[in-house]
N, C-alpha and C positions, 0 to 999 in steps of 0.2 A: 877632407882626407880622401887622398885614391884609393881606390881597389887596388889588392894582391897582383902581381904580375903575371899571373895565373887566370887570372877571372877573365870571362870573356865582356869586353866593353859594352857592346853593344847593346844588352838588356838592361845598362843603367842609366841611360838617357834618352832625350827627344834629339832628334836631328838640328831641330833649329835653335837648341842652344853652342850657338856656333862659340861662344866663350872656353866652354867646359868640353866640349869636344876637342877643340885645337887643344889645350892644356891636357889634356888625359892623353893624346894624340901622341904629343910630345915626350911627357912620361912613360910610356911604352917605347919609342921609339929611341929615346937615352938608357933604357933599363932590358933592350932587346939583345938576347941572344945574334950576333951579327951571320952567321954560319948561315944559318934559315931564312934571311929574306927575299922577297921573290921580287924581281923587277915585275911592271907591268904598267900598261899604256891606256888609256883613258881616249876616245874621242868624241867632241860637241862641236858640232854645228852652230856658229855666232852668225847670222845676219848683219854684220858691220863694218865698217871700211877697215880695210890691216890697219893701218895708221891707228886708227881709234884704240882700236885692241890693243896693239903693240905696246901702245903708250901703259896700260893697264895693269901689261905686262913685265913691264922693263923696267918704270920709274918707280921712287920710292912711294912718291903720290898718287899715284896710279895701285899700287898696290895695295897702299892702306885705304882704299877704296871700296875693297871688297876681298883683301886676303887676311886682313891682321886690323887690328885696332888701329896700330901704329907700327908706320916703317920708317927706320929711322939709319942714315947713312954716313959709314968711317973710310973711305978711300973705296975700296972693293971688297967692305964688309957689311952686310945687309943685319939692323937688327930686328926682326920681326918679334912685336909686341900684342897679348893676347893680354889686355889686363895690366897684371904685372909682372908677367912671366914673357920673356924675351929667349927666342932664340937666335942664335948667328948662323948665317948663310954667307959664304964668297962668293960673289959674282965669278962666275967662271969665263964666259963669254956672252955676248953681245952680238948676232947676227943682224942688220937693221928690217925689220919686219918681216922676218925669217924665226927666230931662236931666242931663249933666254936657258942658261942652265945657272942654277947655284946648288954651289958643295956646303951642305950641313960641317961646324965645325965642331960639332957635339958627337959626332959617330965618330967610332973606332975606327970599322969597316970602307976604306976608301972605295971601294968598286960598287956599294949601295946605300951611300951617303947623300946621293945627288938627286933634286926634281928639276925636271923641264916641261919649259912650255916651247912647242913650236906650233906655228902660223903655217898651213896647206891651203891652198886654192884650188878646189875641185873644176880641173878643166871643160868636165860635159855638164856642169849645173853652175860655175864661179863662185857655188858658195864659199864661205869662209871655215874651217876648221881651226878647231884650236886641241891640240892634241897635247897630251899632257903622260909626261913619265914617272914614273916614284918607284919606290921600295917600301914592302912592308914583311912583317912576318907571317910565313905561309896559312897560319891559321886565322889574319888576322887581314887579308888581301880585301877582302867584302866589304869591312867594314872603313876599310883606307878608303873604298869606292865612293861608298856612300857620303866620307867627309867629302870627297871631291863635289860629290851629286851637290849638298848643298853648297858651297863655294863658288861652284859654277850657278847657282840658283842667283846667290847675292849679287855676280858679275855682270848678270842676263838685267837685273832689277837695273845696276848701277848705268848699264845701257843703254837702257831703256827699252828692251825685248822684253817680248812678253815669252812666256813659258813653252 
């Protein structure tokens, strides 16, 4: 059973049970006051060719790699699976190793319903960036952070980067 919609998430788990984090994640984020969400932007440095990334990025294979248990595909509707708990996402657009954005169809809120990933190449180092956007509840921005820290932890392993 969840915690109250009230409790603060954080002091009731480890980081790397990435099961039970995505699913609490998701219950907060269906049961959020939509008025309060804060966008905010995320950026990691990947050592990898875009292509590789992109792929990671973009396909459904690629993403149950290291975003979800299972992702599984209806035309341009993404079902992201944690377990047994699925969420749906629209594929919004498709930049080719540039962008991915998908619209949550569980929020109310259309203006912070959406996450993306885009792809930068730092022109004075060529690294790779992988910059990444979401919404959460302003009280509740840290600890969205932190799901991303490990998400990107699992993405780095599935790369074969080290930390």
């Amino acid at each position: 059973m969840l915690p109250k919609r009230g409790c603060k998430y954080k002091y009731f788990f480890i980081l790397t049970d990435k099961l039970f984090l995505f699913r609490y994640y998701f219950y907060i984020a269906r049961h959020s006051h939509p008025i309060m969400r804060l966008r905010f932007e995320i950026e990691y440095t990947l050592n990898t060719p875009t292509r590789v990334l992109f792929d990671r990025l973009s396909t459904a294979e690629g993403l149950a790699e290291w975003f979800a248990d299972n992702v599984t595909v209806d035309g341009d509707i993404y079902t992201f699976w944690w377990d047994k708990t699925g969420a749906r996402a629209r594929l919004i657009y498709v930049r080719e190793n540039k962008s991915v954005r998908f619209d949550w169809l569980d929020f109310a809120d259309t203006e912070t319903n959406f996450f993306e990933f885009r792809l930068i190449i730092h022109e004075l180092t060529g690294d790779t960036a992988l910059m990444i956007t979401d919404h959460a509840d302003e009280d509740e921005v840290e600890d969205a952070k932190d799901l991303w820290d490990t998400q990107i932890s699992n993405l780095k392993n599935v790369l074969g980067l080290t930390e």
